[in-house]
N, C-alpha and C positions, 0 to 999 in steps of 0.2 A: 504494500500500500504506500500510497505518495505521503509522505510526510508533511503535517499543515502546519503553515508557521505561522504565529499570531502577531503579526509585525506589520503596519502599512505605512507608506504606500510600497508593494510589490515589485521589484525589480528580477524582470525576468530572462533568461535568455536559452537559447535553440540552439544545435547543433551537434554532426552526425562523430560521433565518437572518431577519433583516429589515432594514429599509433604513436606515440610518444614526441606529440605535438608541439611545435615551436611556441613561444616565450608568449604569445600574442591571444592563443589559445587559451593561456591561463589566465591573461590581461582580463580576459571577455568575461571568465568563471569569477573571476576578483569585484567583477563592476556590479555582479547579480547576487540577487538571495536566493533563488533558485533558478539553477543551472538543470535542461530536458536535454538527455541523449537523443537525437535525432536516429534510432538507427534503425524502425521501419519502414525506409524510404529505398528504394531502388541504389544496388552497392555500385559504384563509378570506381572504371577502369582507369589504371594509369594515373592515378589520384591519391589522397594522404591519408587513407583510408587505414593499409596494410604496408603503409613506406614512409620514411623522412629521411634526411639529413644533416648526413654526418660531417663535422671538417677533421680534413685528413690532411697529409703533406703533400699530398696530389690536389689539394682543393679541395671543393664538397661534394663527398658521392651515396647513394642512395645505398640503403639500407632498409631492406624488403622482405618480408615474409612472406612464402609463399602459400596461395591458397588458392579455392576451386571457386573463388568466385567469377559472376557473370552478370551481365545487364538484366538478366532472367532472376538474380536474388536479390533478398532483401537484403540488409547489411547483418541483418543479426541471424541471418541462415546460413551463412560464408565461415567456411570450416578450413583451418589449416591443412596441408597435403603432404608436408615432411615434416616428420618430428625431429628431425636432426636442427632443425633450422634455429631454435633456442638455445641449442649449445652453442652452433656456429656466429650469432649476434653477440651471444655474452664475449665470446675467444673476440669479435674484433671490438667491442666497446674497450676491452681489456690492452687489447694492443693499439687503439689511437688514445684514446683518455687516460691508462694507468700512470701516467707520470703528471696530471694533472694534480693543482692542490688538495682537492678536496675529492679523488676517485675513492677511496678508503672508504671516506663517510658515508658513501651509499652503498659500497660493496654489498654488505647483509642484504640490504632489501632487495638488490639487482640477483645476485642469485638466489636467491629465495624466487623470485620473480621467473628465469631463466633456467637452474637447472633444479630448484627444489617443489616446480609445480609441472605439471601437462597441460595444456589449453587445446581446445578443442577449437571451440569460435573463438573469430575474431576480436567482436563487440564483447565479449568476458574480457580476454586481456587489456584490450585500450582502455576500456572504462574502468578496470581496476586499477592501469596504469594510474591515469587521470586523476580518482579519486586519490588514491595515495599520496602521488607525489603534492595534490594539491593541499592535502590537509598535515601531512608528515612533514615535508620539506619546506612549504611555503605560507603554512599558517594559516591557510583561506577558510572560512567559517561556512561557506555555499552550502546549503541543501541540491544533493544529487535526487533525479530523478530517470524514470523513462519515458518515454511520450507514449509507448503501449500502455497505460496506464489511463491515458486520458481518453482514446477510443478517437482518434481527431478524424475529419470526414478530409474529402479529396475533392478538389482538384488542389494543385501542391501552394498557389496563392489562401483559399481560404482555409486550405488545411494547416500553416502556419497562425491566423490569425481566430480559429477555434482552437488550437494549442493554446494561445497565450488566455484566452477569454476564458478558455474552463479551468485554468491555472489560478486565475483571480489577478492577472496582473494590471499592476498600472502601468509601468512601462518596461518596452523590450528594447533589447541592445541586443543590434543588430550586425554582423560581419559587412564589408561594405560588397563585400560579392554578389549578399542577395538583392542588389539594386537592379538585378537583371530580371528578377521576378516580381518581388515587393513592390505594389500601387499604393504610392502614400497617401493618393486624395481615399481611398477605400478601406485603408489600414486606421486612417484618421477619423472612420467614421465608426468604427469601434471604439472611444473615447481611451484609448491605450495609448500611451506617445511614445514613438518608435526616436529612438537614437541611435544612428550611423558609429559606428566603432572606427575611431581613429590610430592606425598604425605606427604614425608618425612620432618621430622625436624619441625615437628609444637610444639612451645612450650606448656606447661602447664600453666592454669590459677588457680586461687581459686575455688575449684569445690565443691556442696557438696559432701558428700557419699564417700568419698575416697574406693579403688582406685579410679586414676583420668579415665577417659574416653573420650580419640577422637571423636568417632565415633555416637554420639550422632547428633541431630537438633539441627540448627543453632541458637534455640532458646534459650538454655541452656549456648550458649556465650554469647549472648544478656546481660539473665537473671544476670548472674554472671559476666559481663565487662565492660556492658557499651559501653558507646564512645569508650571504647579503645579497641571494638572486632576487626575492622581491623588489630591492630599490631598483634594479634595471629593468623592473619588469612595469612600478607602479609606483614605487617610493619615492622615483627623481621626479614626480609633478608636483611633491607636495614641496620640494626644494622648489623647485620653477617658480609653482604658485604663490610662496610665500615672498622671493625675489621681485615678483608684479608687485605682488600689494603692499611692500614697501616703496616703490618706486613713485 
């Protein structure tokens, strides 16, 4: 059962679970009080579903698990197809990150993660990833849920906007991706106020491999920050914003 939280007004947000998601992903989960795994929707090929990236001394290359999925599944019916494939991520997390400051500190959880469980689907691993490192590593208070939970109707415009109405939200925060579906004069007429998710302005940490690189797994801030990956993730606005309002 969805967990009800007695707090208004409601900040909510969507989105299809994926595999150990870059910095921005967490940014989105950080902005909400309740955070809806998207992953009854049609699973997308060649996308950050079942992949992300890694920086390596070759640059950034992808890091994949493989699985049987198809345009034909849902995301949460997508089943992994080699089981060797969790040893062989752990051996390379091991070999570009172990000489990073802070690889140690997550050791436990990454193997425990890697070789002390089997995953079957997909959406179990990412979402467990997700939750985890969101509440262990970076202190985020979010209520997790799933969107099968809510029963939401189709076509995939009003099916997001009966998600957020039978959630009780006041407002959703949005990825700026869905601007290619979301109608705001239509979204606007549900009294919900939709706010655009800004990418922008993430500072730079100590990285290896220079150049430095964003767009990486959450892991690689982790790896190289520590405790202090929340400020590059959320902390440096509240330096910005207090820097304006002196000004």
């Amino acid at each position: 059962m969805t967990q009800q939280l007695d707090r208004a007004p409601l900040r909510v947000a969507i989105l299809q679970s994926n595999y150990i998601p870059w910095k921005g992903y967490f940014d989105i989960i950080h902005d909400v009080d309740l955070f809806i795994f998207y992953d009854d929707v049609q699973y997308t090929l060649r996308d950050w579903r079942n992949r992300n990236k890694i920086k390596t001394s070759r640059g950034t290359e992808w890091l994949t698990a493989p699985t049987n999925g198809t345009q034909q599944h849902l995301i949460y019916e997508v089943e992994f197809t080699d089981p060797k494939w969790q040893s062989k991520h752990w051996q390379t997390l091991r070999h570009v990150y172990g000489k990073t400051p802070y690889f140690e500190r997550y050791r436990p959880f990454l193997e425990d993660v890697y070789l002390g469980r089997k995953w079957k689907y997909l959406f179990e691993l990412n979402q467990y990833l997700i939750e985890q490192i969101s509440r262990q590593f970076l202190g985020i208070s979010t209520v997790f849920t799933d969107s099968r939970q809510f029963h939401a109707v189709d076509p995939k415009q009003e099916r997001i906007i009966d998600l957020v109405t039978k959630a009780g939200a006041t407002l959703y925060v949005s990825g700026p991706s869905a601007r290619d579906y979301i109608d705001e004069t239509r979204f606007a007429q549900t009294g919900v106020e939709l706010v655009w998710k800004d990418y922008g302005g993430y500072p730079e940490y100590p990285q290896f491999h220079p150049p430095f690189e964003h767009g990486v797994t959450i892991l690689d801030l982790l790896f190289h920050t520590g405790p202090d990956a929340p400020h590059y993730i959320w902390g440096w606005r509240d330096i910005v914003n207090s820097v304006i309002d002196k000004s």
